[in-house]
C-alpha positions in Angstrom: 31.7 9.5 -27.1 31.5 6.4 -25.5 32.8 3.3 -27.4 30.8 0.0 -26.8 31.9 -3.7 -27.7 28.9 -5.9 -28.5 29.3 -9.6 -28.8 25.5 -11.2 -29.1 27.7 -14.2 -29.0 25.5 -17.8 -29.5 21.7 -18.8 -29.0 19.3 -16.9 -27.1 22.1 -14.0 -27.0 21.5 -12.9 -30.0 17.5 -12.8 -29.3 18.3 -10.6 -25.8 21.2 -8.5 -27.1 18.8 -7.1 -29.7 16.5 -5.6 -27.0 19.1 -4.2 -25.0 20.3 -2.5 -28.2 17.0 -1.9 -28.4 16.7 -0.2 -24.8 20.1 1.6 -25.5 18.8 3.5 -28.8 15.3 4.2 -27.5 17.9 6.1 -24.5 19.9 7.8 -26.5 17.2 9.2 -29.0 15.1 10.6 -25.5 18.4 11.6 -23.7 21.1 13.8 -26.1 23.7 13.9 -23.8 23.8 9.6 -23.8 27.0 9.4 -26.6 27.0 5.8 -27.0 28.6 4.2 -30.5 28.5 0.9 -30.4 29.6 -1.8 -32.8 28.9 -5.4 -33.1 31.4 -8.1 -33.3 30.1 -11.4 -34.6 32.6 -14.1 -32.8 30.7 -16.8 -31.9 30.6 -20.4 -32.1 29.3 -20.3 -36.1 32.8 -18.3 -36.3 34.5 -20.8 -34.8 33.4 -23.6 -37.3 34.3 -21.2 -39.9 38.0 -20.4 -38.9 38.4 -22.9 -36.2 39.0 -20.5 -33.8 36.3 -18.6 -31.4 37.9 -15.1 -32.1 40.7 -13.6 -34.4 44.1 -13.3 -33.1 43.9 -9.8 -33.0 40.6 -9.9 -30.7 41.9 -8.7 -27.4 43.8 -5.9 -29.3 40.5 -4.6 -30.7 38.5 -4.9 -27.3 40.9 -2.8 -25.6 40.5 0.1 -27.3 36.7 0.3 -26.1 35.3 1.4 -23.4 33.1 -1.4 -22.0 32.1 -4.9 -23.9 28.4 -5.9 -23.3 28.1 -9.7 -24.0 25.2 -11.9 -25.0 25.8 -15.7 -24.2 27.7 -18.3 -25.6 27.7 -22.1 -26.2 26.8 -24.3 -28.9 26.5 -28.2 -29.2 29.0 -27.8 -32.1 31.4 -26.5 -30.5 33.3 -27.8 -27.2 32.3 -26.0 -23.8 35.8 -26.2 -22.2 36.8 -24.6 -25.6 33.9 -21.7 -26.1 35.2 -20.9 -22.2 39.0 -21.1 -22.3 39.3 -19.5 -25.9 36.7 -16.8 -25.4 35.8 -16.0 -22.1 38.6 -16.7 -20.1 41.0 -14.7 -22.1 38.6 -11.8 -21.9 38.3 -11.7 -18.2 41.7 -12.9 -17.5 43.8 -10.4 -19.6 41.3 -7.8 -18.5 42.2 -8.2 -15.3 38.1 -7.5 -14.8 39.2 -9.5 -11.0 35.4 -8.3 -9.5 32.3 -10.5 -10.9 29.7 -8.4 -9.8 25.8 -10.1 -9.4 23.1 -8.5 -7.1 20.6 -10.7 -6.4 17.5 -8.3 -5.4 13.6 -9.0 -5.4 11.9 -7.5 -7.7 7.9 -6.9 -7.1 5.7 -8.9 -9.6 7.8 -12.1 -9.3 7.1 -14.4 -7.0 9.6 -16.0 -4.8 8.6 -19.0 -2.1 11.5 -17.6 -0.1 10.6 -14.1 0.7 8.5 -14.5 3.7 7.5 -11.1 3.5 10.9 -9.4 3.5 12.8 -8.5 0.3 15.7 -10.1 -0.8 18.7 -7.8 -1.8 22.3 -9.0 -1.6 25.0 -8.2 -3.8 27.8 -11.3 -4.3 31.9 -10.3 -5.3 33.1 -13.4 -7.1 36.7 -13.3 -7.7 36.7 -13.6 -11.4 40.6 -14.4 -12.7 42.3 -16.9 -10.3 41.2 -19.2 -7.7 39.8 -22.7 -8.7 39.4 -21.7 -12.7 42.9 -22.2 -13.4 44.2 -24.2 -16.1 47.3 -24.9 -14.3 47.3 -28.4 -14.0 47.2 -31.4 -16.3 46.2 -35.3 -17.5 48.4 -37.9 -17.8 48.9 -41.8 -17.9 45.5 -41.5 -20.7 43.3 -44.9 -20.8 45.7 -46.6 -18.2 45.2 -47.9 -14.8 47.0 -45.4 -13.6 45.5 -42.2 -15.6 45.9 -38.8 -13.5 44.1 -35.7 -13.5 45.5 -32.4 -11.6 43.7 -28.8 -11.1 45.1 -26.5 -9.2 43.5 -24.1 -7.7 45.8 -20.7 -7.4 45.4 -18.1 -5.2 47.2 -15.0 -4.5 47.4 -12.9 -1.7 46.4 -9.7 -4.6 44.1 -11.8 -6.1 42.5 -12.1 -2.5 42.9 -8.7 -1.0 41.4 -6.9 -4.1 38.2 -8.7 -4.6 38.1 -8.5 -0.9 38.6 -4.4 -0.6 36.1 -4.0 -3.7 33.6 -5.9 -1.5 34.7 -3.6 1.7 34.4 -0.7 -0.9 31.0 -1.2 -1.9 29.8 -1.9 1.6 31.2 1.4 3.0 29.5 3.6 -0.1 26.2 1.7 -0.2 25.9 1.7 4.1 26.1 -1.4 4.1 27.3 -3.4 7.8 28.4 -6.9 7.3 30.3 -8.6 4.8 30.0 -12.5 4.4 32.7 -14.7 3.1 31.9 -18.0 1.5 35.0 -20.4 2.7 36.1 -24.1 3.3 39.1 -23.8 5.2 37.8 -26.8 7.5 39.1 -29.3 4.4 40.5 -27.1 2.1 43.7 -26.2 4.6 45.9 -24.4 2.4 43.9 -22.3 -0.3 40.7 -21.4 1.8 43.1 -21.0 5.4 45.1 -18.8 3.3 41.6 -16.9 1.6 40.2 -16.5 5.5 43.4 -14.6 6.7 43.5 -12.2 3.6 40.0 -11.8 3.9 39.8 -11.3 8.0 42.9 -8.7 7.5 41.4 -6.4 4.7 37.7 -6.2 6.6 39.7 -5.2 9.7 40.8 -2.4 7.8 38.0 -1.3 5.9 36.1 0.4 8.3 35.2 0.1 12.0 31.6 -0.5 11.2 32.3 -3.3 9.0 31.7 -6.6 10.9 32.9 -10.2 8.8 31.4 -13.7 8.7 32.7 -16.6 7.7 30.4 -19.5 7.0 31.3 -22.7 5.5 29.8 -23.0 1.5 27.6 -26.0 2.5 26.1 -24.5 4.9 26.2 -21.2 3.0 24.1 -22.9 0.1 21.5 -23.7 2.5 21.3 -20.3 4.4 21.0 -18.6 1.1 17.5 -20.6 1.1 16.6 -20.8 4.6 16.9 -17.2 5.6 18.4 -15.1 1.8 17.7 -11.8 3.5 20.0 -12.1 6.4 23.2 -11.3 3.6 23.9 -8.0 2.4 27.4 -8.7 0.7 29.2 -11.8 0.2 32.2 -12.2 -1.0 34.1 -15.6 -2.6 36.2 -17.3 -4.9 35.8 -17.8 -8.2 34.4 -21.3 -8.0 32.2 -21.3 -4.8 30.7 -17.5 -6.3 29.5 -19.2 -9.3 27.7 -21.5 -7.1 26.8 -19.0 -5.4 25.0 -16.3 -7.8 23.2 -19.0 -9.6 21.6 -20.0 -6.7 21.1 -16.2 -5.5 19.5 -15.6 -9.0 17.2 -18.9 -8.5 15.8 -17.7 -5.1 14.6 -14.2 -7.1 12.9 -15.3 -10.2 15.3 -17.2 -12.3 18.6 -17.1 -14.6 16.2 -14.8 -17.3 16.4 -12.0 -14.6 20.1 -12.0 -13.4 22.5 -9.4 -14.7 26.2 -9.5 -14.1 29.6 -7.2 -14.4 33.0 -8.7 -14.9 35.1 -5.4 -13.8 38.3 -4.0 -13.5 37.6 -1.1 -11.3 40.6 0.3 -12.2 39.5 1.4 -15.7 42.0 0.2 -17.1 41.1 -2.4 -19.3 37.1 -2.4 -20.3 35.0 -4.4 -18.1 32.5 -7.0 -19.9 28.5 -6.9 -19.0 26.3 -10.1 -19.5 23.3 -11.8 -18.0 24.2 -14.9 -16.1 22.3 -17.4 -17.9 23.6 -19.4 -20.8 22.5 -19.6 -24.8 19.8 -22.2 -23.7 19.8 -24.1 -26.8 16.3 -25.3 -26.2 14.8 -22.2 -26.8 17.0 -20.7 -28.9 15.2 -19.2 -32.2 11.8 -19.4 -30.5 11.6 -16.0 -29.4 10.6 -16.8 -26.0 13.9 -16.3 -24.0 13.4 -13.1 -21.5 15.6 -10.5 -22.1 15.3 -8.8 -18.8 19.3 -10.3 -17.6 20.6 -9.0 -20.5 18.7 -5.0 -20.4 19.7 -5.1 -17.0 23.5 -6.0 -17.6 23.4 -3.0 -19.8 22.0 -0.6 -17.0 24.8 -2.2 -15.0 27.3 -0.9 -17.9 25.6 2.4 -18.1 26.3 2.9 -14.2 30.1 1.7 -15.0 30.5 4.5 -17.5 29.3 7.2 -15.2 25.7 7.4 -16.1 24.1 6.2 -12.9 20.8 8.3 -14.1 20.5 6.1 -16.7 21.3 2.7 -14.6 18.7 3.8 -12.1 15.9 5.0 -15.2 16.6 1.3 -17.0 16.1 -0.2 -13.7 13.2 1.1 -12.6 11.1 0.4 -16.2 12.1 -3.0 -15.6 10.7 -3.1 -12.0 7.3 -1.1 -13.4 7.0 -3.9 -16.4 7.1 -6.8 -14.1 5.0 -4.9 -11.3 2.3 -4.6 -13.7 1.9 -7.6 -14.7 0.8 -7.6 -18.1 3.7 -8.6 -19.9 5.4 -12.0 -18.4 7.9 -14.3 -20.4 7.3 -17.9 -20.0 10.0 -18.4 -17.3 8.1 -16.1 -14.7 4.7 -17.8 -15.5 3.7 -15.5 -18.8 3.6 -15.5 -22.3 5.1 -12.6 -23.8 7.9 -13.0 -26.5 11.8 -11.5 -26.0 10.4 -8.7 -28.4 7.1 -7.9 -26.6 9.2 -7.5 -23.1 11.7 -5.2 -24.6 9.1 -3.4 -26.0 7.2 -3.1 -22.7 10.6 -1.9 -21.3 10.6 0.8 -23.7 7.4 2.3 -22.9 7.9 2.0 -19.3 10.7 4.3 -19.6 8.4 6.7 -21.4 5.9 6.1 -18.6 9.2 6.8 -16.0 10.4 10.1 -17.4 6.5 11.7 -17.8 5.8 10.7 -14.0 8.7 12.2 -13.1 8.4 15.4 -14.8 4.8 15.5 -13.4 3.3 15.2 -16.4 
């Protein structure tokens, strides 16, 4: 039996975690040999202006004993951002050691994307997830005086750098992929990003013969990812210039409401967390509206992580039918469907998957 972690977390999370709950059960009650128990944790930012505090003190403790956490969203005007980060997700990814942020950015047929040209898009981008520029070394001083300070440093490692680096080279090599791209700054940014380019040149030298490495400067990275997206295969960067990165990447496919993501420690170690990239968009929380598609989709991710690539693939696919036929659309890819009617469609599709496939 497979123990599952579920934090619906704030907002519009826990409209989308429903649905992949949702997915999950309508899986398990078609497929027997799917032993998932989950259970739901209810930290949040209505916990925190209960106990002034985003989780117990206990909460890493707990996680670890399961064997994969799949995460709504989280944020709330109550509640501080730097605080619903560096008292809840930070410590998670961080003490995980889940060093691999994992986002494919793929084209999916039924959305339309100004930037295809014709040709799909279908990258994968490794952000390193625990060190680099989110650091919280540093500090303010000198507060409301002419001479108030602020430091951040940005830390990097040279294990930090080689494993995010060699799980890039790793997924290249099983997936036939032949070029890896790196996402530096090492024109102005002398020490850290100099220091990122050796690593990086060294471990894609010994990956694999076929494996060739670019490095192209994140400014004009940005603008490559628009003028020509399906030139990238995998890209690799810090923790900082990722983020950038995989927002962007999930713009130039359809939008944040599509965009699944795994924070990972491929060691298996420690669980690794699932969650869509987008936020708790406040705006739309409680409407029923928000599309839940990022979220089902980080669950497929998890289901792959947990050695059920069957499932991954089956989850997947039902999304691509949904949005291929058309018929049921959330508002941010030009429809009108609720977050219930799309998991709902999802459902059926993978009815409609497994008949096809069995020929009947």
């Amino acid at each position: 039996m497979v123990k599952i972690a579920v934090i619906p977390g704030d907002g519009i999370g826990k409209e989308v975690m429903t649905e992949a709950l949702k997915v999950l059960e309508y899986l398990q009650r078609d497929d027997s040999s799917l032993q998932i128990d989950t259970t739901i944790f209810p930290w949040s930012s209505d916990y925190y202006v209960q106990h002034g505090r985003m989780m117990p003190k206990d909460a890493l403790t707990i996680l670890k004993s399961y064997d994969a956490i799949l995460f709504g969203a989280i944020g709330d005007a109550r509640v501080p951002d730097d605080v619903t980060v560096w008292e809840f997700i930070m410590p998670i990814r961080k003490q995980f050691q889940q060093y691999v942020n994992f986002r494919p950015v793929k084209s999916l047929k039924g959305v339309a994307s100004p930037l295809t040209n014709g040709k799909d898009i279908d990258m994968v981008i490794f952000r390193e997830n625990t060190e680099g520029e989110y650091s919280n070394s540093g500090g303010h001083i000198y507060q409301h005086q002419p001479q108030e300070m602020a430091i951040q440093n940005t830390i990097m490692t040279r294990l930090g750098v080689e494993k995010i680096v060699q799980a890039a080279c790793s997924y290249a090599s099983q997936y036939g992929k032949s070029k890896i791209t790196s996402a530096t700054k090492s024109n102005a940014i002398i020490h850290a990003m100099k220091f990122w380019d050796e690593h990086t040149k060294n471990i894609v030298a010994q990956a694999t013969p076929t494996l060739t490495l670019e490095s192209i400067y994140i400014d004009a990275l940005v603008a490559y990812f628009v003028e020509r997206p399906q030139d990238f295969q995998v890209v690799v960067a810090s923790n900082l210039f990722g983020d950038i990165l995989s927002d962007l990447g999930s713009a130039i496919v359809g939008g944040l409401g599509l965009s699944p993501s795994a924070n990972v420690n491929p060691e298996k170690e420690f669980p690794s967390m699932f969650e869509p990239v987008h936020g708790s968009a406040p705006d739309i929380a409680g409407k029923g509206i928000a599309n839940p598609i990022a979220q089902i989709w980080s669950l497929a991710l998890l289901l792959g992580h947990i050695g059920r690539p069957d499932a991954e693939k089956r989850v997947v696919r039902a999304i691509e039918a949904v949005l291929q036929e058309g018929a049921v659309k959330t508002a941010d890819i030009g429809g009108q469907a609720t977050t219930s009617q799309m998991g709902d469609a999802i459902c059926q599709a993978l009815v409609n998957k497994k008949h096809t496939a069995r020929g009947v």
